[in-house]
Structure formats: C-alpha cells, structure tokens
N, C-alpha and C positions, 0 to 999 in steps of 0.2 A: 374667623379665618378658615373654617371647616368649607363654609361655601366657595371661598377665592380658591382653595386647593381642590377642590372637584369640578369647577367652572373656570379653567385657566382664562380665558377672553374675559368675564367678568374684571379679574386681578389685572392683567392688562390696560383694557381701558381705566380702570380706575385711578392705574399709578399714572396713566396721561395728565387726566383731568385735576387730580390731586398736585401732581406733579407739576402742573402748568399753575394751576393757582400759585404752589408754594412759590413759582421762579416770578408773580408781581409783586411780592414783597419788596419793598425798597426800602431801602438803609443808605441815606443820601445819596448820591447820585448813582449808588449799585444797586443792582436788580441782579439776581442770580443766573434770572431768565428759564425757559421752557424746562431746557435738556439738564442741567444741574437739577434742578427741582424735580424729572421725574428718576434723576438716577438715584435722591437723597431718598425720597419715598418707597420705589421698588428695593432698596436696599433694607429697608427697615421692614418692607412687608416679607423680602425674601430671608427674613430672620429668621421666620414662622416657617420653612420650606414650602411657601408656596413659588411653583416654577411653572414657565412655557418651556412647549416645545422646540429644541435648538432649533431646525428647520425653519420655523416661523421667522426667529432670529437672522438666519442667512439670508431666507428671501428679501425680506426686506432691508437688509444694509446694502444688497444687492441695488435695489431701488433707487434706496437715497445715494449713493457715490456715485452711481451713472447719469442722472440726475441733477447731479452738484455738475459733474464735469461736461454735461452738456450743455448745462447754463453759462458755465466758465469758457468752455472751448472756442467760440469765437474772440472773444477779449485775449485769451491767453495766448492764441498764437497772433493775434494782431501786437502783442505787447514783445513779440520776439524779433524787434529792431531796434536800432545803434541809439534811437533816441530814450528805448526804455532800459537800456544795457544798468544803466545807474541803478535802479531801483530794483534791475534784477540782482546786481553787489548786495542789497540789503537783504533780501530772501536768502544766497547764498551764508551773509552773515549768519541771521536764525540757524539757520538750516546745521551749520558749524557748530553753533555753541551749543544748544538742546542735545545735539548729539553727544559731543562732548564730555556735556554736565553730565547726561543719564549715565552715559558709560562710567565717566568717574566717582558718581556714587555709588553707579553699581559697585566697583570693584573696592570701592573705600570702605563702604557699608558690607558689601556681602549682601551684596540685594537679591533676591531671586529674578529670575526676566517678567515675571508677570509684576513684580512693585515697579522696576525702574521702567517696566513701558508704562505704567499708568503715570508715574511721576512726568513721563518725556509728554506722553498725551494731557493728562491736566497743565503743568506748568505752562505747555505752550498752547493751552486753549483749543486744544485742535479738536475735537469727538471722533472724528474720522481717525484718527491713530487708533481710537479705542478697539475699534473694528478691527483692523490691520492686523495690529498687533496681536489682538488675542486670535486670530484666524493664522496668523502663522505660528504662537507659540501648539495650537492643536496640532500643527503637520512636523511638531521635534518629535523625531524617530527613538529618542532614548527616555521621552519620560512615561511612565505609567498615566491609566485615564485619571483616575483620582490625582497626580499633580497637572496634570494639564487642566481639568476642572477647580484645582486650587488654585491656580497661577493665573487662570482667566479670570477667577474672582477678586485676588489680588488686585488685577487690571484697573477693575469698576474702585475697588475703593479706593487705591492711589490717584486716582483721575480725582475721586469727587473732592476730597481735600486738597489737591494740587489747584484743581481748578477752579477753587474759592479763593484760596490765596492769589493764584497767577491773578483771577479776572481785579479784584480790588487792588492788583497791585498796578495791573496796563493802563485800568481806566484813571486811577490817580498820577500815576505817570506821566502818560501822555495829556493829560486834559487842564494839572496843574501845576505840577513840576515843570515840564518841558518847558512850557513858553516864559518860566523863572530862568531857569537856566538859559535859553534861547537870551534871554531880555526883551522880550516883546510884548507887545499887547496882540493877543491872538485875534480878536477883532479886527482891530485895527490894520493889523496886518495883513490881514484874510482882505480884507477891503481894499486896502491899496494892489495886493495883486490883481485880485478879479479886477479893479479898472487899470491895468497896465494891460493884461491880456486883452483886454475888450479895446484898446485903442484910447484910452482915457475917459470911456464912459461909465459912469458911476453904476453899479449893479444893483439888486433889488434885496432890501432886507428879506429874512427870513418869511417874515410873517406878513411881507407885502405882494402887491399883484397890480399889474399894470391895469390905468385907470380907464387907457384911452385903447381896445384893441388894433392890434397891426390891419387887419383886414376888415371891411364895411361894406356897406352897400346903403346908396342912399335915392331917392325921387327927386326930380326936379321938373319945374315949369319950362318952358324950352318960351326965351324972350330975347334972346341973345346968339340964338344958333341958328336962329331962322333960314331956311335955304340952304342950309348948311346938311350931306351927309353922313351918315354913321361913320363911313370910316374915314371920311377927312378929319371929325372930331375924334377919334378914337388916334387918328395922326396925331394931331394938332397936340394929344397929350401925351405924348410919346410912349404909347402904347402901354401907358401905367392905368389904364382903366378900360373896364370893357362894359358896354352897352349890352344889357338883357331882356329890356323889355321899351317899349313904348307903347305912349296908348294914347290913339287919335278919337274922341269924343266917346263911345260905347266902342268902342272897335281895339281891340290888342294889334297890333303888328308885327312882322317878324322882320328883327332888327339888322335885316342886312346889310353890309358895308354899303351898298348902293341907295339904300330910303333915306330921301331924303328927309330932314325934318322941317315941321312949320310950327309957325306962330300955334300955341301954346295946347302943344305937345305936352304929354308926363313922358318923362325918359326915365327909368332906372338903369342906374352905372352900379359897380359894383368894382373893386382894386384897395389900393391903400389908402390907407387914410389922408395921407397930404396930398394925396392926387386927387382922390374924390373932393377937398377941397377947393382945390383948383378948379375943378370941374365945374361946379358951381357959378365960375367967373365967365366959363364959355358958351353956358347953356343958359342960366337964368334961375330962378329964387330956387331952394329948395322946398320943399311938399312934404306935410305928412303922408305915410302908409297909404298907398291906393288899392285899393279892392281891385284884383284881379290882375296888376301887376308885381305881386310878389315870387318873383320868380326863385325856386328852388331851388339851393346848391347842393350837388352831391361830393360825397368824400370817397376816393380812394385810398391806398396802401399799396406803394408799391417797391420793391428792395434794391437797392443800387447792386448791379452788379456785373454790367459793362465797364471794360477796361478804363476807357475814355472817362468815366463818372467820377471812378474812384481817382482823390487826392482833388479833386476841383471844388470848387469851393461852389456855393448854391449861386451866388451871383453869374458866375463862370457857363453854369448848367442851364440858368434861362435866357441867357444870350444865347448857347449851342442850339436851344430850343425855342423860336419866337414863339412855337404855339402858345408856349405860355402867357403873353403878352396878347397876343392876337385871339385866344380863345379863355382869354379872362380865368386861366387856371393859378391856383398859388400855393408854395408850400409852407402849410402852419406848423409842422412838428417835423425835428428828424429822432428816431427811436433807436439808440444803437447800444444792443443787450436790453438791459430794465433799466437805461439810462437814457431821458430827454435830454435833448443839444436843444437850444437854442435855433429857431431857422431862420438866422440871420444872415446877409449877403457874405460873409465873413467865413462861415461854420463849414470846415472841409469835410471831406464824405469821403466815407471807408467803405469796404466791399461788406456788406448784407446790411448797411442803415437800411431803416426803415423810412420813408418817406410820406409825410401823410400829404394830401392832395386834393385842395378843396378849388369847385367850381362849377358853372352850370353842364349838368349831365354829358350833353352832346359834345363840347370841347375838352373836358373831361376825358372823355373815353377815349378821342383822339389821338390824345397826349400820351395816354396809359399806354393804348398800341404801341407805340414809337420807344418808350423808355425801357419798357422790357417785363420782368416776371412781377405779374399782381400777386401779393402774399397770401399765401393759402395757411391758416392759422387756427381756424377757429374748430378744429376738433384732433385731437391726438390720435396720428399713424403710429397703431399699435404693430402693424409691419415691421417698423422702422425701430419700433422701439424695443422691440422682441428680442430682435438681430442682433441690435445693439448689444443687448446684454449676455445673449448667447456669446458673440464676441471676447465680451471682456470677462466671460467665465473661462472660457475656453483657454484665452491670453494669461490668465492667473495662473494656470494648472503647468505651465511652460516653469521647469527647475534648471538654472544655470547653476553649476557650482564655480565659483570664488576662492580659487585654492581647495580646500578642504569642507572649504563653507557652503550648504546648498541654501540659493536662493532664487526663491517667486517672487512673482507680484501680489499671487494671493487673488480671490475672488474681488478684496476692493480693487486692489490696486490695477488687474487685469481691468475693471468698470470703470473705472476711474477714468483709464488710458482711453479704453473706446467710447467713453461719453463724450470727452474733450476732443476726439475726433470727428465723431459723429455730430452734435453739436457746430464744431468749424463747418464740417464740410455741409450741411443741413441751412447756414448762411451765408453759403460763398451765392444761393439759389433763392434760396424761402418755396419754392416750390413743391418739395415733397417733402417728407419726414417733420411733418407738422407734429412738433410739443410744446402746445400755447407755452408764456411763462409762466403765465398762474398754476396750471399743471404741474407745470416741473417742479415748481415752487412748494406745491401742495405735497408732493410723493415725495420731495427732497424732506421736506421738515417732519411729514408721517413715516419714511422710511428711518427717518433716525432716530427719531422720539422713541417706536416701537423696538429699535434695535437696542436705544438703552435698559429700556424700561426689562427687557429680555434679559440683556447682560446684569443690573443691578439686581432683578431676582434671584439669580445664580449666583450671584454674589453674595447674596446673604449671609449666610453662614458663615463665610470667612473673613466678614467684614471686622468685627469685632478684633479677634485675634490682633488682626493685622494693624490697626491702630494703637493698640497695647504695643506691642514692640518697635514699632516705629513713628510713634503721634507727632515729636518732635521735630523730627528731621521732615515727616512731608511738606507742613507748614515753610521751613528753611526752604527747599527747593522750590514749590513752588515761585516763592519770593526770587531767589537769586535767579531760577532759569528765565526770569522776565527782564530782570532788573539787568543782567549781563549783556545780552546780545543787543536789548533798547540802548543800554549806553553806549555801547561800540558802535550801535549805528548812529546814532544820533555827533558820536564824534568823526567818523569817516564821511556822513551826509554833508556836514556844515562845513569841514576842512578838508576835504579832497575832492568830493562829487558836488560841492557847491549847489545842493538841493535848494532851493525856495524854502524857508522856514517852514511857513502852512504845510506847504505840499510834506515837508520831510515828517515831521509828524502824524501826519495821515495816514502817509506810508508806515511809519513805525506800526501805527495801530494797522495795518493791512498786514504788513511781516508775522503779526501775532496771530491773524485771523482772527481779530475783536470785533465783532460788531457793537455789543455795548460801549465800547473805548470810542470805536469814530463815531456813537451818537453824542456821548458826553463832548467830543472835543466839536464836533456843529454847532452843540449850544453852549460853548463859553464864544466858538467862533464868530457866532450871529451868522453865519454863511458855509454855503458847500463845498467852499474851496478847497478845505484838506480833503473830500471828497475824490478831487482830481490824483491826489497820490495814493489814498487808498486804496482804490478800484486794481491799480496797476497791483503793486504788492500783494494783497489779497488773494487776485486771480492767481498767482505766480505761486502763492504759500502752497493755496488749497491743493495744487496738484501736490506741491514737493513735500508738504508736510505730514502727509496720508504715508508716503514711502520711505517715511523714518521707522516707522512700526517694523516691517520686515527686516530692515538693516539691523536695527537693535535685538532684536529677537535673534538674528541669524546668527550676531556676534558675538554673544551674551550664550547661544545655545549649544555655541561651535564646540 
C-alpha cells in the first residue's frame, strides 16, 4: 500500500482495471458492471488512506457529463414534442418519487445530506448524481472541511450499496416481473409490434442477417438489348438500375445515355436486387466477374439538414432528387445518434441523420453537391470542445436563491446543460464541432470511471462507520426507490398513456437510466423493440436525474 500512497496514478489506474474485472462478474443475469466494481475496490483501497488529488477528480467529471449531454443532446431536444409528451410523464414520475423518497428518509432517519444523496444517486442508478451532489454539498457555507469530506464520503458508500440493491432489483423487474404482470409473452409481443410498425412485415431475429443484400451489381451478355441504348434501357427499367460499365471485345466503354449497345456486349448494372433481376430479361444471360469491368463504388456521409428533408421519408427524397436514379446512387444506412434506422422507403429523416451514400464516384459527388453538408467526423474539434466546457463551468458557478435556499447547477450540471446544447446544435450541421461518438463514448466512460475511482478513495475511511449504523435501511431503499416510481409508471403507462407493452417497459428501464435492465429485457425480448422506448426516457432521465443532486442537497442543507 506504501507504493499506491506515494504513486497516486499507480492507485488510480489500478482500481480501474481491478474495478472493471470485478463489474464482469455475473450472478445470473446481473453484472455489477465497470463503475460499481471500481467504486467497490477504490473503497477498500481508500481504507488504507490511499488518495488522488481532488483536482484530478473535478477535471474529469468535467469530461464525462459534457460528454454524456453531447451525446444526448440531439435525441433530447428532438424528444421534446407532443408525441414524446407520454414518456416524458414517466421521467417526471422518477423524477417525483426519488426525490421524495431521499427526502423522507432523510427526515425519518436523520440522515445526513451526504447518506440520503448517495441513497437518491445508488437507488436510481444514476453515477452522475454522485458527482452533483457531492460538488454541491462542498459549496454548504455552514459546514466545516472535515464534514464536507465526511459527507462526500458518505456519498460514495450510500451509492455503492443502494446501487447493488436498486440495479438487481430494475433488471428483475423489468425483464421478469413485468411482462407477468403485463400478461405477455415479451417475445412475442416485441414481434407483433415490430411487424405492425413495419406495415406487416415480419422483422429479423436477434441473431439473424439478411441473406439476400438490398443492393448488387451484376454483368451480363447483351443478346436481348441489341440496338438498344443505355438510357432507353436504363428507361425501359424505371430508372431502378444504372449502367457502369460496358465492354466491347478488349475495349471498356463509357456508358453514356447515348451508346448504343450491340450484340454481345458485357454490360455491368448496378441497383436493387429485383431490378437487377429484371435486368437480366432486357439485356441477355448473366456473366461471371469480367476483368476490367469492375467498376468501383464509392461511399459518402452526408447529414440531412435542409428544411424540405426533414420529416420526409427516403422514398419521398429520391423522387425530389432523380439523380439518384439516373446516377445509380443509393442509400444503405440512415445513422441518427449511435442509432441505425433501417433505409427503408418508409424510414422518416430528422434534422442531423446521417445518411450513408453509396455509388459510382462521379454521380456520387454530384448528388452530395445538391444535398448539402458532407459530415466532417473523423477527428475531435478541440475548439469546440474546450468552449463547451468553459461554458458549462461558467453556467455552474451562476447561484439563484429559492427563497432562503441558494442554488446552482454546479460544474455538472452547468456541463451537463451545455453539452446537450452543444451537442444539438453541433447536428442541426455535422459541419463543425466534430466529436466522433467513439470519442465521446471513450472520455464519457474514462471521465466517470476516474471520477468514481477518486470519490471511493476519499471515501475510505468513512465507509465502514457508515454501514454500521445504517446497513439495514440502505438495502430497503434502494429496493423501494426502484420498486415505487416502476410501479406507478407501469400503472399510469398501461391505463392512462396507453403505452405499447414493449415500448413501456423499455421505457421504465430508460426512466432508471439502466443500461443492464434494457440489455436483460432485449434478450428475454429476442428483439430491439423495448429499444424504441428506452432511448426516449433514458435521453430525458440522463439530463433530469444529474439535477436532483443540487436540489437535495440545497433542501436538505437549507
């Protein structure tokens, strides 16, 4: 221990790696996961007084909640209309009871503010409260440093007990209670949705993959088109296929609308599949692979964010645009958030999807001109990202008082706020203020690992204590702060907001902000369909559930 306390970085990363091991443990379908496992291990090394520097600690929680909310910030304000109103009632439910609860043990118990924030932050799985909360109980003007370094420590162990209990209690909840109580078979039912939204087409198992791809390119003998040119056959198939290449004996061609074709031409097409089958009928047998007509498709990426785009649906968009048709371009992917749609004639388009864009180079580029901004992605404007958080330091440090009560946002919650902005406004464009996801992804999960791993050092020493005189009741709470506001929504969903079964369970598990809860409930699901209510709720918590930290603290401190 002598080394971890004179090499703090040593102590640090260790309780990562340690910490990460201990969260794949599994205990039937629970896993602890990363951040339990490095709070349970920094806890027991910060027994020993080994500690980082706080500093270290604020940079990086810094990181990861601006981070979260840039990732969240386009979904979150696209989720703020009449159709997501329902699901934002179930955020508000959480939001109501957790608060609630913490408050009324506080005052039943005599809790101090540092147990009942950690109770409010483990019970509702949130990490982000950890932060919050122990960042505003530092700025109570009446306690001494030694209780505010107690009380922050308090934090860390009410969390890591609340949120052993809350997590095994959301992920059995929602993944095997629910759909008992519901009366369904969650399969089954996931399944009958997904083909009622699809128009009645049956969706694809988990673990399946389509046999036949959407898009092809195939050679043919020309015995049937004879005399015939490119673009009267490119008519002839209603512009569902386009001509790449032809090859007249040793000679390539270039396949303009005007060449004609002759007797036994190679032609390579290139479109969909039941077209290029077609195709076959006009032109003559199909060819294996010809040397030197394999023409090259290239891919774009480009972000919907003309007015006209947004809310139409892709079939909608290659009529507005024939090049599509007439320069053999197509779209295989629409990417909105770290979420693939489908790019189906059906699949409507929100302002910053990502559109991917395959076809031969030259018609290609044409296209791209006309649509608008090519996304620029592949390296993080530290510009952008700098601002940002200056921003939402800045935004923290702003104290309204509430009667008597002063309160902030706190450095999370200032970050919080201008990630979810920045973020939005970062894909109304895709143009500037590039931060790949895997990026954000990467600093959001290392900015919060390191932030626990910080806070359960410092927590050490008072961990002990504090489970002695309250071992009992953390266990209770976490349970009941899970078990309350899931059942209240689960009975306003089904009986008032007439949620979709799937979807409302999804959601439940998104109101917790469980990520373990909607993996368990995918695989009883066999499908992503709670998927579709999760994303909503989730996005909605992650902002609102960080902002319960200063509110309890503020009222708890008054």
């Amino acid at each position: 221990m002598g080394v971890l306390r004179d090499h703090p970085e040593l102590a640090l990363f260790f309780c990562l790696a340690a910490g990460y091991l201990v969260g794949k443990l599994r205990i039937g379908p629970i896993t602890l996961g990363g951040i339990c496992g490095t709070l349970i291990v920094s806890l027991l090394i910060g027994t020993r007084h080994v500690s980082v520097d706080d500093d270290v600690k604020t940079v990086f929680f810094a990181l990861f909640i601006f981070s979260l909310g840039y990732l969240a910030g386009p979904q979150f304000f696209a989720n703020l209309n009449r159709k997501s109103l329902r699901f934002f009632t179930l955020c508000l439910i959480e939001l109501v009871c957790v608060l609630g609860i913490a408050f009324g043990l506080a005052k039943a118990f005599d809790l101090d503010v540092g147990t009942a924030s950690g109770i409010l932050a483990g019970a509702a799985t949130e990490s982000a409260v950890v932060g919050t909360a122990s960042e505003a109980i530092g700025k109570l003007s009446d306690l001494t440093s030694e209780q505010i370094t107690q009380y922050q420590g308090h934090v860390a162990t009410a969390y890591t007990v609340c949120y052993l209990f809350g997590l095994i209690t959301i992920v059995l909840f929602t993944s095997q209670i629910m759909p008992m109580l519901l009366r369904i078979n969650l399969a089954d039912a996931s399944r009958e949705l997904w083909e009622k939204m699809r128009g009645g087409q049956a969706g694809l198992e988990s673990d399946e993959r389509e046999a036949l791809p959407g898009m092809v390119g195939r050679t043919y003998l020309v015995t049937l088109a004879d005399g015939r040119t490119v673009g009267d056959l490119q008519s002839a198939m209603g512009g569902r296929i386009t001509v790449e290449g032809v090859k007249r004996g040793s000679r390539l061609l270039t396949p303009s609308p005007g060449l004609e074709l002759t007797l036994s031409d190679l032609v390579q097409v290139v479109g969909e599949r039941a077209a290029i089958i077609d195709a076959g009928r006009e032109i003559g047998p199909e060819t294996p692979a010809v040397p030197g007509l394999d023409t090259p498709l290239a891919t774009s990426q480009v972000a919907v964010t003309e007015k006209e785009t947004i809310g139409a649906t892709i079939d909608r968009l290659e009529k507005r645009y024939p090049e599509f048709r007439k320069d053999g371009v197509y779209i295989t992917d629409v990417l909105r958030n770290d979420q693939h749609l489908p790019a189906s004639g059906e699949t409507v388009l929100a302002r910053g999807d990502v559109l991917t864009l395959v076809g031969a180079r030259g018609g290609l580029n044409r296209l791209v001109a006309k649509l608008g901004a090519v996304v620029k992605n592949d390296a993080t404007d530290f510009v952008y990202l700098g601002f940002g958080i200056v921003a939402g330091s800045l935004l923290g440090q702003i104290v309204v008082k509430l009667g008597d009560v002063p309160m902030s946002l706190g450095t999370g919650g200032g970050c919080l706020i201008s990630g979810l902005v920045f973020g939005w406004f970062r894909s109304r464009s895709q143009t500037f203020g590039a931060f790949p996801p895997q990026a954000a992804t990467t600093l959001k999960d290392m900015g919060l690992a390191v932030f626990i791993a910080c806070t359960g050092l410092a927590a050490g020493p008072q961990a002990w204590p504090l489970l002695k005189e309250y071992g009992a009741l953390l266990p209770f709470a976490g349970i009941a702060m899970v078990l309350v506001p899931a059942t209240i929504s689960l009975i306003v969903g089904t009986k008032l907001l007439k949620i979709e079964k799937p979807l409302l369970i999804g959601a439940i598990a998104g109101q917790q902000c469980s990520t373990p809860a909607i993996t368990s409930i995918t695989q009883v699901a066999q499908s992503s369909v709670p998927l579709l209510g999760y994303t909503i709720t989730y996005t909605l918590s992650n902002f609102l559930l960080p902002l319960t930290g200063p509110i309890l603290v503020g009222v708890l401190g008054a």
